[in-house]
C-alpha positions in Angstrom: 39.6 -49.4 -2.8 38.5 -48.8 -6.6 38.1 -52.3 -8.9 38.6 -51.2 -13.1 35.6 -52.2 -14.9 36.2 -53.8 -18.6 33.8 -52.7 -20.8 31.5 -56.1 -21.9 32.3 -57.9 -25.7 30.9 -55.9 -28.2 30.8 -52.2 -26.9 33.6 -49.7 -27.5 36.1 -49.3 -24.7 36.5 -45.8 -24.1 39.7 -44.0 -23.5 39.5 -43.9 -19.7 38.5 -46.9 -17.7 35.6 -46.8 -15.6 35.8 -46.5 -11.7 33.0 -47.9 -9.0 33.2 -47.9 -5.4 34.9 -51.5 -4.2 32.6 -52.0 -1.4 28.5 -51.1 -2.3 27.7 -52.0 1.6 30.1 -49.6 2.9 28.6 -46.6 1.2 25.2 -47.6 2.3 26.2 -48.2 5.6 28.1 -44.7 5.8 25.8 -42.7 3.4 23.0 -42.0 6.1 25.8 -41.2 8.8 27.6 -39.1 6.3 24.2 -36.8 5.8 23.6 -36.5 9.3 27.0 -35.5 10.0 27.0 -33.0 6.7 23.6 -31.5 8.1 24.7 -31.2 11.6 27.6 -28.6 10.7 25.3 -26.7 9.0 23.7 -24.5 11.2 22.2 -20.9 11.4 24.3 -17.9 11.4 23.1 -14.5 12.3 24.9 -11.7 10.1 27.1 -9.3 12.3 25.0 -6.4 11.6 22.5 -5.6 13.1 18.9 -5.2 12.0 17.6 -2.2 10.9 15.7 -0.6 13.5 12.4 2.0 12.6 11.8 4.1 15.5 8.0 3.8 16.6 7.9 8.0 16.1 8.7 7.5 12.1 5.6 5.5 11.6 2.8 7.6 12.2 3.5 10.4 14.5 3.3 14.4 15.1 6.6 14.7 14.7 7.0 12.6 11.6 4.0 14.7 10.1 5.5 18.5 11.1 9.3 16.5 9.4 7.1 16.0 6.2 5.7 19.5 6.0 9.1 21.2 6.7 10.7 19.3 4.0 7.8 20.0 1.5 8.0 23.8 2.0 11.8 23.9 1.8 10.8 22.1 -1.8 8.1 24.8 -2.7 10.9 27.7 -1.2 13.7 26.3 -3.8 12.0 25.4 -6.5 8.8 28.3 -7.0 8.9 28.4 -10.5 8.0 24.8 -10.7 4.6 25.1 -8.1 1.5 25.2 -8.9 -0.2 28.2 -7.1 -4.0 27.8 -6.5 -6.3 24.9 -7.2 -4.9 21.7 -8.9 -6.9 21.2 -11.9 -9.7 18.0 -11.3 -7.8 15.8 -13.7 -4.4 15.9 -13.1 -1.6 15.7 -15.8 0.5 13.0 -13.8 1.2 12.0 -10.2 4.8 11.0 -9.3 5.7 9.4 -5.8 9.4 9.9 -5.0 10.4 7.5 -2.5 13.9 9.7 -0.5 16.2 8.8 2.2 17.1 11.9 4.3 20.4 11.1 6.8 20.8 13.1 10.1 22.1 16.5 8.3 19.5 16.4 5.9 21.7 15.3 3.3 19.1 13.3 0.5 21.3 9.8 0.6 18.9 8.4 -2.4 16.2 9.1 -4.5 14.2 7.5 -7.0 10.9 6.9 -8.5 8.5 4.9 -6.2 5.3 4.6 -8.5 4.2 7.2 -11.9 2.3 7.2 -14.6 4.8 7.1 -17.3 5.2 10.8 -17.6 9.0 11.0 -17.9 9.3 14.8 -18.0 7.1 14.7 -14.4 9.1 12.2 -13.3 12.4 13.9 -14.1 10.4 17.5 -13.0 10.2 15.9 -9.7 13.6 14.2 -9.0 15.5 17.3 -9.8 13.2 20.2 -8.0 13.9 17.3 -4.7 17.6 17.2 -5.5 18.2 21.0 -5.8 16.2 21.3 -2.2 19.1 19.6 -0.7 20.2 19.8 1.7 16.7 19.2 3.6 16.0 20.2 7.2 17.9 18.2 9.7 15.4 15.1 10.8 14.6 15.1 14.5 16.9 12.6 16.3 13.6 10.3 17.2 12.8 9.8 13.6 16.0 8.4 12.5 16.6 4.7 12.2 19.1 2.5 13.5 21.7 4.0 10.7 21.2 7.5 10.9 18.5 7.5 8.1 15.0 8.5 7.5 12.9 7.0 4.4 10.2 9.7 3.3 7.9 9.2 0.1 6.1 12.4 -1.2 3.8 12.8 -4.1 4.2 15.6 -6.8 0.7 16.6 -8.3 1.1 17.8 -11.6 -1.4 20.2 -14.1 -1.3 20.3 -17.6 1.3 23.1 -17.4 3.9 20.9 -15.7 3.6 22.5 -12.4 2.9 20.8 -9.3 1.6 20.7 -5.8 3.0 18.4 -3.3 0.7 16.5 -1.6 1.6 16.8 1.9 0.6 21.1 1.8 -2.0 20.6 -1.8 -5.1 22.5 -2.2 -8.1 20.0 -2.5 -8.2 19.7 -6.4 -11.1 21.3 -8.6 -14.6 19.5 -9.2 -15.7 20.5 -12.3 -13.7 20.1 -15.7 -13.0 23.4 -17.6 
């Protein structure tokens, strides 16, 4: 039950009347019982996918390491007017990390730019020489996650002259300045 409160001598009455709760005990009696009962339904949910699953070969294995070199020389194959034959000069231009996901058919799913140095023409360099390598050599079965997927990062080494080396089949860089 609701009770209309009149506004006290000398304030304005507004244009709706005010509206309090009948019985003050009743709400403290059921306002402890009302938050249990509110906090009770809410309980934990686990989402209806399931989690995605690394395989224990795609974190540090053989075969994760011979899958890395196989897609870095099907980059150097399609791209050699890009690379960098020879010794990587001792203070390099830029280094771009790509961070790629790769799915079963060696389709490139995404791409982007994991970490750079603010050398947008290296970073573009080295997103489209990945892009036109597609598509990549199927991963192995055992490095594939729970969706099909692998998740690869490769560096790009670049000189002055915009061509690069990729890190995973580099030649150790030069130790003099010239």
């Amino acid at each position: 039950m609701l009770i209309r409160v009149r506004p006290r001598s000398g304030l304005a009455a507004t244009s709706a009347p005010s509206r309090i709760p009948a019985c003050p005990r009743l709400l403290r009696y059921l306002g402890p019982s009302l938050l249990l009962a509110l906090a009770s339904a809410c309980t934990f949910t686990p989402p209806s996918s399931p989690a995605l699953v690394i395989p224990p070969q795609a974190i540090n294995s053989a075969a994760l390491d011979n899958y890395r070199a196989a897609v870095a020389k099907r980059i150097v194959e399609r791209n050699p007017s890009y690379v960098l034959r020879g010794t990587p000069q001792a203070m390099l231009r830029s280094l771009v990390v790509v961070s790629f996901v790769v799915n079963r058919d060696g389709q490139i799913v995404k791409s982007s730019v994991y970490r750079t140095n603010g050398d947008y023409d290296a970073e573009a360099t080295a997103l489209v020489t990945l892009r036109h390598s597609a598509p990549l050599p199927p991963p192995p079965a055992r490095l594939l996650n729970s969706i099909g997927q692998i998740e690869l990062l490769e560096d790009w080494l670049f000189n002055d002259d915009g061509k690069f080396q990729l890190r995973t089949l580099a030649s150790p860089q030069a130790q003099h300045f010239d």
